[in-house]
Structure formats: structure tokens, C-alpha cells
DOKEVO-100153 format. One record per residue: x negated, y, z of N, C-alpha, C in turn; residue number from 1. Coordinates in nm, 2 decimals. Each point is the difference from the previous one (the first is absolute). Layout:
REM DOKEVO-100153
    n_px    n_py    n_pz   ca_px   ca_py   ca_pz    c_px    c_py    c_pz  rolo
       X       Y       Z       X       Y       Z       X       Y       Z   NUM
...
END
This chain:
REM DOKEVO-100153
    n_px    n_py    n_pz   ca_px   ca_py   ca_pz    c_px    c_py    c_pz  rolo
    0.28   -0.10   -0.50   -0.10    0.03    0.10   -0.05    0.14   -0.02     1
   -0.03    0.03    0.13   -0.06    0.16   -0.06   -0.14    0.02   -0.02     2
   -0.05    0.04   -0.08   -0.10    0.01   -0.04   -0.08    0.10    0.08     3
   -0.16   -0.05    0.00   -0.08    0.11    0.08   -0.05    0.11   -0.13     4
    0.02    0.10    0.07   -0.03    0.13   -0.15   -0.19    0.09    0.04     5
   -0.06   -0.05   -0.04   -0.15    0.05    0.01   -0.04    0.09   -0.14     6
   -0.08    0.10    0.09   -0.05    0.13   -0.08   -0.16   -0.04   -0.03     7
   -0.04    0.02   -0.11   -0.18   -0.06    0.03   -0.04    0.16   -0.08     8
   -0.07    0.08    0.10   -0.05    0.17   -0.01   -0.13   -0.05   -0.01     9
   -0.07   -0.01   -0.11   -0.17   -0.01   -0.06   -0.02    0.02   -0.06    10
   -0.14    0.10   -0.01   -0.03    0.04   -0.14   -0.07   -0.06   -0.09    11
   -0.06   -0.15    0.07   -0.09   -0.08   -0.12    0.15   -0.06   -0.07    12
   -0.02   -0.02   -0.14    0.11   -0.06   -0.06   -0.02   -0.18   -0.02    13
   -0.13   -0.03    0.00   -0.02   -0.15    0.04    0.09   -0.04    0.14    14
   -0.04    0.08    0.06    0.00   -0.06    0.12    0.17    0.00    0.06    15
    0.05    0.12   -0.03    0.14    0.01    0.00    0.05   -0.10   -0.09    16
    0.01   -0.03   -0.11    0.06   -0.10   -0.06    0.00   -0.18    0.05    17
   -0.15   -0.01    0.03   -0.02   -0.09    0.08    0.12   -0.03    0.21    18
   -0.02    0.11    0.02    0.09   -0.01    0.06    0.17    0.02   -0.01    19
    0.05    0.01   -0.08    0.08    0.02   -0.03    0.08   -0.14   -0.05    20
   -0.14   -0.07   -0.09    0.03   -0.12   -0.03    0.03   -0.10    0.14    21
   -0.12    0.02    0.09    0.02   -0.08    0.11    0.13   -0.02    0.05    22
    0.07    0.12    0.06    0.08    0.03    0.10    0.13   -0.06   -0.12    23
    0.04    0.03   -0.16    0.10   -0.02   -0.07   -0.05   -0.21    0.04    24
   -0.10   -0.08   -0.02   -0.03   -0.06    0.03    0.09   -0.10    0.12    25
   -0.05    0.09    0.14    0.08   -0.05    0.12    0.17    0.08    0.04    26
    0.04    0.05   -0.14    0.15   -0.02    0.01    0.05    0.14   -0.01    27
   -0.11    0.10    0.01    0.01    0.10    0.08    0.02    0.13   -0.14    28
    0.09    0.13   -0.01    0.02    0.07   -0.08   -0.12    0.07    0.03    29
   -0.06    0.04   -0.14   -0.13    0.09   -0.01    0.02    0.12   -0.07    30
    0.03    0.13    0.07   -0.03    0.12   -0.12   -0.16    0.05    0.01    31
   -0.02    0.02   -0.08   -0.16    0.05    0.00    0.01    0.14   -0.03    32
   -0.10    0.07    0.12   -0.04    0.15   -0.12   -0.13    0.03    0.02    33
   -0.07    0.08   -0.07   -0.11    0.03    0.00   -0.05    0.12    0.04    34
    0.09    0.09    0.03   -0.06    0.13    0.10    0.12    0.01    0.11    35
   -0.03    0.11    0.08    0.10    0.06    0.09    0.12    0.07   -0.07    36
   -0.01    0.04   -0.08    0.11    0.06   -0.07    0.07   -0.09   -0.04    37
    0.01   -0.11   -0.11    0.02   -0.10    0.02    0.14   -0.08    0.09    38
   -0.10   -0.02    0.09    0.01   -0.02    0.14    0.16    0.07    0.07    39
   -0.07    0.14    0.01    0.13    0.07    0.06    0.12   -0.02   -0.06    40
   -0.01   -0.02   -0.22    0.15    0.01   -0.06    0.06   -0.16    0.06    41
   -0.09   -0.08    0.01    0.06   -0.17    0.08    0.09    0.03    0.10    42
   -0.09    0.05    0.11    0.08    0.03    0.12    0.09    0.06    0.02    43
    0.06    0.09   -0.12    0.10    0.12    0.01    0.13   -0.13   -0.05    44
   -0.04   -0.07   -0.03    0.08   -0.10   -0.08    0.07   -0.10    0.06    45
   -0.13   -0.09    0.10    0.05   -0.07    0.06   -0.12   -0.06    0.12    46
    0.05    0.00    0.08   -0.13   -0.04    0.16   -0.03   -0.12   -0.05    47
   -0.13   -0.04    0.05   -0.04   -0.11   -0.02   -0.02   -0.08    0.10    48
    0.04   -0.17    0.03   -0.04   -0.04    0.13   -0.18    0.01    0.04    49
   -0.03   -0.02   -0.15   -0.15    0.01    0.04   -0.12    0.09   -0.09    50
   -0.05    0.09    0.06   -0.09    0.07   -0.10   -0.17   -0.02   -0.02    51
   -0.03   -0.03   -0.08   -0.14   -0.06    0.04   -0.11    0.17   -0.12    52
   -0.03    0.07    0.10   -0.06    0.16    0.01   -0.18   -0.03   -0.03    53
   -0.02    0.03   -0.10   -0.13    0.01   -0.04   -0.05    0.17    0.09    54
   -0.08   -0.04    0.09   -0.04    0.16    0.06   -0.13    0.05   -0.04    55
   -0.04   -0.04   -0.17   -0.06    0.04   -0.03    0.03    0.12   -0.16    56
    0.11    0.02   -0.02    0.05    0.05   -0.04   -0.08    0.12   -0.05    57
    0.05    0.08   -0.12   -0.06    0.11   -0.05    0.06    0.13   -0.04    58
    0.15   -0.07    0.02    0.04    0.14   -0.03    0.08    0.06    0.14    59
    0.01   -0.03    0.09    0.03    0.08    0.16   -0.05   -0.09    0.08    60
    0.06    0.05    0.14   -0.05   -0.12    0.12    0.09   -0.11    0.00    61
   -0.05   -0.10   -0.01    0.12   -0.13    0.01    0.01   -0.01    0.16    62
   -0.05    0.04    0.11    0.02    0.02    0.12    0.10    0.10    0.03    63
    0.03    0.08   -0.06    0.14    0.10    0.01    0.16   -0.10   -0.07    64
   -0.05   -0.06   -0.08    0.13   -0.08   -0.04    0.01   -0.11    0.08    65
   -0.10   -0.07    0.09    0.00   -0.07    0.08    0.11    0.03    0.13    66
   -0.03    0.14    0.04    0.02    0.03    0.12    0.19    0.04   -0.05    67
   -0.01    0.04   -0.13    0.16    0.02   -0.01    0.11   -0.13   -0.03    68
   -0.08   -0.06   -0.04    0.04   -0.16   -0.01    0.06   -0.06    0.16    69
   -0.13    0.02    0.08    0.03   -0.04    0.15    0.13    0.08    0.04    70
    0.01    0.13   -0.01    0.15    0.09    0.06    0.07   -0.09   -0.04    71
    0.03   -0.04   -0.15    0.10   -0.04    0.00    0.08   -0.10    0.04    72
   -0.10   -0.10    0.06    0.01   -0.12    0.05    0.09   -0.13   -0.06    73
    0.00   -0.01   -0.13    0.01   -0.07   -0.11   -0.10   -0.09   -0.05    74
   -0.13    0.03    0.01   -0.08   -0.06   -0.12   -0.13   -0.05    0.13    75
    0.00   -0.16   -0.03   -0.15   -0.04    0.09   -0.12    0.08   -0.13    76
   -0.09    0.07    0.05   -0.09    0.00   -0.07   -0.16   -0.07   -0.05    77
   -0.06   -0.08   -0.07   -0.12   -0.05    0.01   -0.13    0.09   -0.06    78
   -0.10    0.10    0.09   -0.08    0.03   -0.08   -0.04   -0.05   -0.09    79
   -0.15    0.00   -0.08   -0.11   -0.06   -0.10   -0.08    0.14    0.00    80
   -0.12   -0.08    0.06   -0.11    0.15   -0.01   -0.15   -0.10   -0.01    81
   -0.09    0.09   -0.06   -0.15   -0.04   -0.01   -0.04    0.04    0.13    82
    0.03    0.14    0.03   -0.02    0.05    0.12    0.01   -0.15    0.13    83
   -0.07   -0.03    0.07    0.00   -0.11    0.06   -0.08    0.01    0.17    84
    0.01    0.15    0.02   -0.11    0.06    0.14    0.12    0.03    0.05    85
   -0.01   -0.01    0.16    0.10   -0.04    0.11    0.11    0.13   -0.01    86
   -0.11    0.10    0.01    0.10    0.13   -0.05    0.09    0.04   -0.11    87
   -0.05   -0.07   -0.09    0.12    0.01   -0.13    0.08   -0.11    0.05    88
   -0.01   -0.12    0.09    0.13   -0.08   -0.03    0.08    0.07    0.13    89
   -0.07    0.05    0.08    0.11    0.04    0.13    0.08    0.15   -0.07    90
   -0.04    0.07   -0.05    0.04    0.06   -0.08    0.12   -0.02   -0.08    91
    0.00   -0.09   -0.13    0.09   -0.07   -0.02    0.13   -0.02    0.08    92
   -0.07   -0.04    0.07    0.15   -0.11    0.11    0.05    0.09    0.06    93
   -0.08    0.11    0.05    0.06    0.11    0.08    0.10    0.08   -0.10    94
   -0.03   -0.04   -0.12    0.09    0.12   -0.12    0.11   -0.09   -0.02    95
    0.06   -0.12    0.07    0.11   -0.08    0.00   -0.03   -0.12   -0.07    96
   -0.10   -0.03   -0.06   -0.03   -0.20   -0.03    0.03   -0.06    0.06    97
    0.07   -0.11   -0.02   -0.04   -0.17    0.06   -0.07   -0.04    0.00    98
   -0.08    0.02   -0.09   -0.12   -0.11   -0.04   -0.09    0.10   -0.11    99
   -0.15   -0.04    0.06   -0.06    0.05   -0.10   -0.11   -0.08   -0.06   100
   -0.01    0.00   -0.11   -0.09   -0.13   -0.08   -0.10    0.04   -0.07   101
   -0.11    0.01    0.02   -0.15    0.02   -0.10   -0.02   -0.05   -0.09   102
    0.00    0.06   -0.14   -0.10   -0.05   -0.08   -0.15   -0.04    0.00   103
   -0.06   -0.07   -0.07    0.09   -0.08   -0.12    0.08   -0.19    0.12   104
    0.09   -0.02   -0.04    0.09   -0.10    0.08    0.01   -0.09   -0.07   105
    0.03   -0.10    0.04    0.06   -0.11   -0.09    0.13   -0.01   -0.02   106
    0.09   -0.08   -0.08    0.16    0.01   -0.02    0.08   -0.10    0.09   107
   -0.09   -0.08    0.08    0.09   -0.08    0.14   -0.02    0.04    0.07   108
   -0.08    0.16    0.08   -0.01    0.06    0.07    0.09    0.10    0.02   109
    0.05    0.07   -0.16    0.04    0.08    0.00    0.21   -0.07    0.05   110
   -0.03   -0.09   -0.10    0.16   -0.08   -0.02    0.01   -0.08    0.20   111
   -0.07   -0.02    0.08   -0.03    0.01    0.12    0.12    0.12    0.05   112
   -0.10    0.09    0.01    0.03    0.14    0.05    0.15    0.01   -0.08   113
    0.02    0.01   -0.11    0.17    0.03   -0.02    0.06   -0.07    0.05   114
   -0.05   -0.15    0.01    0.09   -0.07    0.08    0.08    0.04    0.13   115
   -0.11    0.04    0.03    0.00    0.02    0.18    0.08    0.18    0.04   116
    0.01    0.07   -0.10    0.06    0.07    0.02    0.13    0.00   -0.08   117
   -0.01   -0.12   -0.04    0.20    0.00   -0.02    0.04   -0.05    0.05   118
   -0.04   -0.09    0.09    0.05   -0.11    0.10    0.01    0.13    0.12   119
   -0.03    0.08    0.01    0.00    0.12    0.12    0.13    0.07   -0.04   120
    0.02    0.02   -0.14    0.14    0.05   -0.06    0.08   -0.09   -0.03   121
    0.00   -0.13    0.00    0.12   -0.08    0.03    0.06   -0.01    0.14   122
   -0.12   -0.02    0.13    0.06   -0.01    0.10    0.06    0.11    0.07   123
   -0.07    0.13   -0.01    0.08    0.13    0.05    0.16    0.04   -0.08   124
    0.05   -0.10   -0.12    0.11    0.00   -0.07    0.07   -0.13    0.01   125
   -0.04   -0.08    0.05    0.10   -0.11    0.00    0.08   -0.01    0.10   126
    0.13   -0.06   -0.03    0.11    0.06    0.07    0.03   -0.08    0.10   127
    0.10   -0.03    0.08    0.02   -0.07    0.13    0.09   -0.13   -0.05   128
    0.13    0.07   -0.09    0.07   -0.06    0.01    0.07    0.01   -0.15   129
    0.10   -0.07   -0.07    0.05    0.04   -0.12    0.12   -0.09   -0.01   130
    0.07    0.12   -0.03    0.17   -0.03   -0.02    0.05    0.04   -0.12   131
    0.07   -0.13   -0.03    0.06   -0.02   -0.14    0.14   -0.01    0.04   132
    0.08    0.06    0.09    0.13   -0.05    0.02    0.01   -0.15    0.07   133
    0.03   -0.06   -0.05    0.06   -0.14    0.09   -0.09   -0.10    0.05   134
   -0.16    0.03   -0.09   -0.11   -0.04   -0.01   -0.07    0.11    0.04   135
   -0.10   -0.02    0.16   -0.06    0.06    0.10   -0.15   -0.07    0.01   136
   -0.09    0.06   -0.04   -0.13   -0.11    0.05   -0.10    0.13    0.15   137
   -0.01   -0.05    0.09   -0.06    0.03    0.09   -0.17   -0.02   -0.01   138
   -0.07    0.10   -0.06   -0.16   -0.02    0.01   -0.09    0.01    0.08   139
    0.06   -0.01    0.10   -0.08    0.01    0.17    0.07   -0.13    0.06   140
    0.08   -0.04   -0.01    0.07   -0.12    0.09    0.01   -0.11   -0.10   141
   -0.05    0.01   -0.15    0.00   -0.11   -0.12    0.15   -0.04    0.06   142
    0.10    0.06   -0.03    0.18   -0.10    0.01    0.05    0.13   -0.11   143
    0.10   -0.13   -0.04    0.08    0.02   -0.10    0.13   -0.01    0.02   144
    0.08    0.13   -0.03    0.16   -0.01    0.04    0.12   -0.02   -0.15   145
    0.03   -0.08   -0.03    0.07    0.00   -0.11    0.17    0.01    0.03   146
    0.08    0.03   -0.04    0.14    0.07    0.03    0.03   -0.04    0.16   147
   -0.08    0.10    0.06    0.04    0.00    0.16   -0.08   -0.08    0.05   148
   -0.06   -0.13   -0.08   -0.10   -0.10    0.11   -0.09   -0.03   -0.03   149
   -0.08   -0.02    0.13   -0.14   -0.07    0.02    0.00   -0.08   -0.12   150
   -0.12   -0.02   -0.05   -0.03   -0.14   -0.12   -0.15   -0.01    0.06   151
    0.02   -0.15    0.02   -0.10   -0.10    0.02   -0.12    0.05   -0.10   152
   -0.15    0.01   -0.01   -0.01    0.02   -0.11   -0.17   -0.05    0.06   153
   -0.02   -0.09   -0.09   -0.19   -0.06    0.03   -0.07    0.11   -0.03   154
   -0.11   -0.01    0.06   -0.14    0.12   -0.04   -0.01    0.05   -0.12   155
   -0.02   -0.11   -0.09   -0.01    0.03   -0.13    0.08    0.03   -0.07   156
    0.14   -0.04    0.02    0.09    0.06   -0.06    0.06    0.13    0.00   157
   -0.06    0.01    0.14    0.01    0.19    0.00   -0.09    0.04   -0.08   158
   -0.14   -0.02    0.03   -0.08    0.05   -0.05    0.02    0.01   -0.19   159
    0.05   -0.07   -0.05    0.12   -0.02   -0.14    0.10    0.07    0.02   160
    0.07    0.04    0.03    0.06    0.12    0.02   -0.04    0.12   -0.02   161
   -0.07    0.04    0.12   -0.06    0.14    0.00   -0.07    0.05   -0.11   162
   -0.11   -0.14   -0.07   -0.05    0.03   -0.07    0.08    0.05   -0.15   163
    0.14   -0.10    0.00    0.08    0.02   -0.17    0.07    0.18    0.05   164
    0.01    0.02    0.14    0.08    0.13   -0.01   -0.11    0.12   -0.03   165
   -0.06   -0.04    0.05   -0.17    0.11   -0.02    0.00    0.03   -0.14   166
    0.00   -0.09   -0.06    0.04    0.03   -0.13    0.09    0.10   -0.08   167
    0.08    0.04    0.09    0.12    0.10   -0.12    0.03   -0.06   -0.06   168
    0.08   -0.09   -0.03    0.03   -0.08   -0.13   -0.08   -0.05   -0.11   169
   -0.14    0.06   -0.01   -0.07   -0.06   -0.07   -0.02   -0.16    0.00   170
    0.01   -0.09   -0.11    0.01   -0.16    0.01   -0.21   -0.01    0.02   171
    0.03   -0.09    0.10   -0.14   -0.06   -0.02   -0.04   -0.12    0.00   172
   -0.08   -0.05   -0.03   -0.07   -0.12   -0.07    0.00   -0.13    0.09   173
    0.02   -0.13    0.01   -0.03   -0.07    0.10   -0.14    0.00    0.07   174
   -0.06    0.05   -0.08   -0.19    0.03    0.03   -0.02    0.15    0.08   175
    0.08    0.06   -0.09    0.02    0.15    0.19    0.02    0.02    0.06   176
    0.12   -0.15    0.00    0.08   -0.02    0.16   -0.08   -0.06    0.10   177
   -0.11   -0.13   -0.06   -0.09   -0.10    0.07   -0.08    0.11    0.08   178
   -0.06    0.08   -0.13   -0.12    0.08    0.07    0.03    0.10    0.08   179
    0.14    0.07   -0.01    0.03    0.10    0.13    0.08   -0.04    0.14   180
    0.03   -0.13   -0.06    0.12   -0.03    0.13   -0.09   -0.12    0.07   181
   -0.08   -0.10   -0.05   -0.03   -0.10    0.05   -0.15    0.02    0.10   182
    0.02   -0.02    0.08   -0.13    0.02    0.08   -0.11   -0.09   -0.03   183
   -0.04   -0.07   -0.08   -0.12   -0.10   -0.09    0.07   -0.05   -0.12   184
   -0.12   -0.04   -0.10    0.02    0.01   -0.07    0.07   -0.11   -0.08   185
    0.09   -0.03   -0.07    0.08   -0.11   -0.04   -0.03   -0.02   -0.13   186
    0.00   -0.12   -0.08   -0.05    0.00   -0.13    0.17   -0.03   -0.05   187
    0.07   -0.05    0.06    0.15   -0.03   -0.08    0.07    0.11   -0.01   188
    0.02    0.06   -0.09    0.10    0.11   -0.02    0.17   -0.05    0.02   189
    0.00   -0.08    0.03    0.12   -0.04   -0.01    0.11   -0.05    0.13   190
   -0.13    0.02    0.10    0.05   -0.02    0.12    0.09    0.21    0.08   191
   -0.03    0.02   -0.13    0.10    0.14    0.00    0.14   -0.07   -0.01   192
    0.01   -0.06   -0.13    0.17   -0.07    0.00    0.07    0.01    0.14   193
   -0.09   -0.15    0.04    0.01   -0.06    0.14    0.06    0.13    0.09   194
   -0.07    0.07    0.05    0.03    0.12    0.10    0.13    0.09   -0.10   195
    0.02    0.06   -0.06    0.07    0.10   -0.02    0.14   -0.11   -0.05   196
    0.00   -0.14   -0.05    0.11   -0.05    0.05    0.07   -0.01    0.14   197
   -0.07   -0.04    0.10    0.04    0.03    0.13    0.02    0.08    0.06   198
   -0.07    0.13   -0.07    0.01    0.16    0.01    0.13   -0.01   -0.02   199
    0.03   -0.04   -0.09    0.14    0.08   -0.08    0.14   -0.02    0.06   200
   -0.03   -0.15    0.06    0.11   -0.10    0.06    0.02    0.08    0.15   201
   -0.09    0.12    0.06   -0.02    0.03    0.10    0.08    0.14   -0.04   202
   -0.02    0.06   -0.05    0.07    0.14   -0.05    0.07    0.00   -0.14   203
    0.01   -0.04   -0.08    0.08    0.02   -0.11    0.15   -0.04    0.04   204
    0.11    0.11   -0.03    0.10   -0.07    0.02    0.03   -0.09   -0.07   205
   -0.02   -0.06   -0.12    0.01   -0.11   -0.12   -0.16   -0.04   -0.01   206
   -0.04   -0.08    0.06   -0.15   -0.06   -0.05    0.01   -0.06   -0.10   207
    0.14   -0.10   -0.06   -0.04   -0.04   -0.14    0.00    0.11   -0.09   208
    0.09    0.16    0.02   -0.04    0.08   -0.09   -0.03    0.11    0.02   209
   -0.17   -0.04    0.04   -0.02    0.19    0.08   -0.04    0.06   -0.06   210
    0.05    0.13    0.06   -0.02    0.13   -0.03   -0.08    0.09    0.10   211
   -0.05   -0.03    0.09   -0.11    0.08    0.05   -0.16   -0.01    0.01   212
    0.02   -0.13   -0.04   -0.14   -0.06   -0.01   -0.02   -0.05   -0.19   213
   -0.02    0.11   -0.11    0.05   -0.08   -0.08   -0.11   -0.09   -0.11   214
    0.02   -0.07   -0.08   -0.15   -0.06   -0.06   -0.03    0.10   -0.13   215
   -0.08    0.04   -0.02   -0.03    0.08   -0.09   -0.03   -0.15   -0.16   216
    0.00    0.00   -0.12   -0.05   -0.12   -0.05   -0.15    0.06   -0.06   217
   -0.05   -0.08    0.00   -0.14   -0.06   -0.01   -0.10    0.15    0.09   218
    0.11   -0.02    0.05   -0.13    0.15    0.13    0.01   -0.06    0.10   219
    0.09   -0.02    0.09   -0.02   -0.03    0.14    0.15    0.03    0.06   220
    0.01    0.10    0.11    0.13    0.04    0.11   -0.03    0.17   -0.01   221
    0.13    0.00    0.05    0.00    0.17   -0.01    0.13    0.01    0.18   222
   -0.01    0.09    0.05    0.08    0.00    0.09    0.11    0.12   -0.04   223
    0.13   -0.01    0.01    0.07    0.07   -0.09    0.07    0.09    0.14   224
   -0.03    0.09    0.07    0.06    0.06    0.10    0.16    0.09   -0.06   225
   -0.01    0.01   -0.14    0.12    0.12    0.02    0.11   -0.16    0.01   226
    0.03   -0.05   -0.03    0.09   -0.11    0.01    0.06   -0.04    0.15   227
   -0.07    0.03    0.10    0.02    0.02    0.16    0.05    0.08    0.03   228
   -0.06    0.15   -0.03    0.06    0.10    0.02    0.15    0.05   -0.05   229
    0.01   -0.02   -0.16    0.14    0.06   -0.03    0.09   -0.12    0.04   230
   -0.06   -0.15    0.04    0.15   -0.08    0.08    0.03    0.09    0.16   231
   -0.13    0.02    0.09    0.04   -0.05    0.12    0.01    0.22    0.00   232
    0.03    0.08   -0.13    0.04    0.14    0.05    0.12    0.02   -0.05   233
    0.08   -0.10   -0.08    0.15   -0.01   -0.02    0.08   -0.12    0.07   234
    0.02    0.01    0.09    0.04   -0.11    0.10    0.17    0.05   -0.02   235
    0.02    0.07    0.03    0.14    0.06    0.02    0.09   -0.04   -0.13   236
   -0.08    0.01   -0.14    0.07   -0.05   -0.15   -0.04   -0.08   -0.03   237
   -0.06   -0.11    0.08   -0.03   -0.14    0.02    0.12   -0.06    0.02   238
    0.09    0.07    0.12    0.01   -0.09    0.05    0.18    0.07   -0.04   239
    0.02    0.12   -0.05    0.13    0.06   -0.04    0.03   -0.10   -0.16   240
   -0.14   -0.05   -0.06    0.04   -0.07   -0.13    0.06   -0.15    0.05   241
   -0.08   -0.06    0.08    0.05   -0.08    0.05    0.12   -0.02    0.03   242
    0.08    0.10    0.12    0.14    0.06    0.04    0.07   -0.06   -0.16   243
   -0.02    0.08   -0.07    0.08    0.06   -0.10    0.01   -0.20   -0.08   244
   -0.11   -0.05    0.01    0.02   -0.18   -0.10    0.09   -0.07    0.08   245
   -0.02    0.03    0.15    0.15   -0.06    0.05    0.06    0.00   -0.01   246
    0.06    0.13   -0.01    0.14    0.07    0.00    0.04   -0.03   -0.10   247
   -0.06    0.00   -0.13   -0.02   -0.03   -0.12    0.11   -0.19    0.01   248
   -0.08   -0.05    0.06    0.03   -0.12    0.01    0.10   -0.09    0.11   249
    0.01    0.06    0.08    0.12   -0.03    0.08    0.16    0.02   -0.05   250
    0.03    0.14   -0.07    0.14   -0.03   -0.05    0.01   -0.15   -0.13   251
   -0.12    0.02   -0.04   -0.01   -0.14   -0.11    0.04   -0.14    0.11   252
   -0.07    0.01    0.06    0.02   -0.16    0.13    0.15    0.03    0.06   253
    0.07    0.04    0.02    0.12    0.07    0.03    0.11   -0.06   -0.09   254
    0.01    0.11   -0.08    0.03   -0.02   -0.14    0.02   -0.20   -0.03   255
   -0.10   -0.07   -0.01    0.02   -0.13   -0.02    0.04   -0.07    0.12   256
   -0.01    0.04    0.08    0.07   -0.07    0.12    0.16    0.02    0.03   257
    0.04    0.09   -0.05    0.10    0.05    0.00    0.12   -0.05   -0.13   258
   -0.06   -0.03   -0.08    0.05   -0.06   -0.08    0.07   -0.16   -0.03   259
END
């Protein structure tokens, strides 16, 4: 799964570590720095999806790194200011913020607001559709095309899908499947079985021995995409090895018949 990559730019060091904890908390990678300098060697490094900008800063304007953050159009930004008068937050937002947040805040206010601005950078990145070769999932029309055809596929079984491919290969837990794929909340972890057996029987070419859906042991499932791709991108020495076991085997049938 890809991870969200957050910058936390503050100069209280409580208060940055505290967030830092939070955000490593809800899943999320935290580099911390404590000035703009700092700051700038991160970004030379690597963009962040989300930068959370103390604009109270002391060693330059954190409103100039704001506004160059915006150019780039890489990084949601979250202010944090004491400053809390209409003019410093329009301000702010005019210097490219998403969101600007007053001190002093609470931490489900704050974990709120991240939320809500990565859910803005999930949906302006999420994709329409995703092809694996022979395996097609359509994310606007929820269908599924596996070597050339339509597959029947229940709500939730897509939604079991999308969710193991979203993944990258990472294996996840029967409990991360419940809580990202299932629309309420289920106390049996085990009714995962259930579904990705009939998943499998639906797209695996061997359901007794799959390989695209695979079980990870004592983790959960992992969705194994290169296994789709290098069958259904050598089709041609698929089917020339094949050629060749016949050929192989017909002068033998020959051969005894002839005899």
C-alpha cells in the first residue's frame, strides 16, 4: 500500500513530536522538522502529500514556503497559527493553504482536518480503471473482465477486490479487509474466508491452487498482480511451449501404433 508521506514544520518541539506521534498513529509517515531550513533540505528530497506549516515560525516567513509549496502543486498544505483574526487566516489561504487551524486545538480536531484533506488527495488521484493484463477491474461501472470476460461479481466481492489490489501486494489482515471493504461492521473475521473463496472460484484460473489471490499465513491475503501480468504478456510462448509438448508427443503415439 502506498503510504501517505507528511512533513510536520513547528517550532514548539512538544507539540511537533506529539503530532508526529498522532499522524505515525493513524498509519501515516511523519518526518518532523523544526525550522524552515529544515524544512527546505525535506523538500529538496522528497514532496510530501501533506505538510502541516507552523506560520509562526522564527527564522523566515513560513508564508513564502507556503506559497512555493502551492506552485508546486504536490503538497496539500495544513496551516497552525495562534494568529486566529480573520486577516491572518485569509491571508494564510491566500498564500496556498487548505486548511488553516488555530491554536491552541485539540488532537481530534486536528486528526479531523488531516483527514479531510487526504480524502481530497485520494479522490483527485484515484484512478478510473486498472489493468493487470487478463484481469480488468472497471471503477466507475464496478465490472470485472478476466481473460476476455465479464465475471459475475457481488457488491462485496468487488469491493474485496479493489480493496486486496489497492494494496500493492501488501498482505492484509482479515480485520483490514472487514474494516475497508465491508460497509458495517462485522465481528466474524472469518466471513473473509467465505468471500475470497468464491472470489477465487470467479477469477483464479486454478481456485484450488491460487495464485492471485494468495493467503499470506497467520496475516491474512495479499493480491499478487505480477502473476497476471507476466502469464497474460507471454501468450505467444504460452502457447509455442505448448506447440512444442505435442509435437513432442505425437511421433511417440505414432511410433506405437505403428508398431
Amino acid at each position: 500500500m502506498s503510504l501517505i508521506y507528511t512533513a510536520i514544520v513547528e517550532g514548539n518541539p512538544h507539540l511537533r513530536s506529539l503530532l508526529g506521534w498522532h499522524l505515525q498513529q493513524a498509519g501515516y509517515t511523519a518526518q518532523q522538522c523544526a525550522n524552515l531550513q529544515q524544512a527546505r533540505t525535506v523538500f529538496t528530497r522528497r514532496q510530501p502529500t501533506l505538510v502541516i506549516l507552523d506560520a509562526d515560525l522564527s527564522d523566515g516567513d513560513p508564508l513564502e514556503l507556503c506559497r512555493w509549496l502551492h506552485q508546486q502543486r504536490q503538497s496539500m498544505i495544513l496551516i497552525l497559527s495562534a494568529r486566529n483574526t480573520e486577516k491572518d487566516i485569509v491571508r494564510g489561504l491566500n498564500a496556498g493553504a487548505d486548511d488553516y487551524l488555530t491554536k491552541p486545538f485539540g488532537m481530534q480536531e486536528f486528526m479531523a482536518r488531516v483527514e479531510a484533506l487526504i480524502r481530497r488527495v485520494r479522490v483527485a488521484s484515484a484512478p478510473l480503471f486498472l489493468d493487470y493484463g487478463d484481469l480488468k477491474i472497471d471503477l466507475v461501472q464496478r465490472r470485472v473482465q478476466f481473460q476476455g470476460h465479464f465475471v459475475d461479481l457481488t457488491p462485496q466481492e468487488f469491493s474485496l477486490l479493489y480493496v486486496l489490489a489497492q494494496a500493492e501486494g501488501n498482505p492484509l489482515s482479515r480485520s483490514e479487509l472487514l474494516q475497508r471493504a465491508w460497509p458495517e461492521a462485522i465481528d466474524n473475521p472469518r466471513t473473509i474466508d467465505t468471500h475470497v473463496l468464491s472470489l477465487r472460484k470467479k477469477i483464479e484460473t486454478d481456485p484450488r491452487q491460487p495464485s492471485l489471490i494468495q493467503t499470506v499465513r497467520n496475516v491474512g491475503y495479499r493480491f499478487n498482480s505480477e502473476v497476471i501480468q507476466e502469464s497474460s504478456a507471454s501468450p505467444t510462448t504460452s502457447s509455442q511451449t505448448q506447440s512444442a509438448k505435442m509435437a513432442a508427443v505425437e511421433p511417440l503415439k505414432f511410433n506405437k501404433l505403428s508398431s
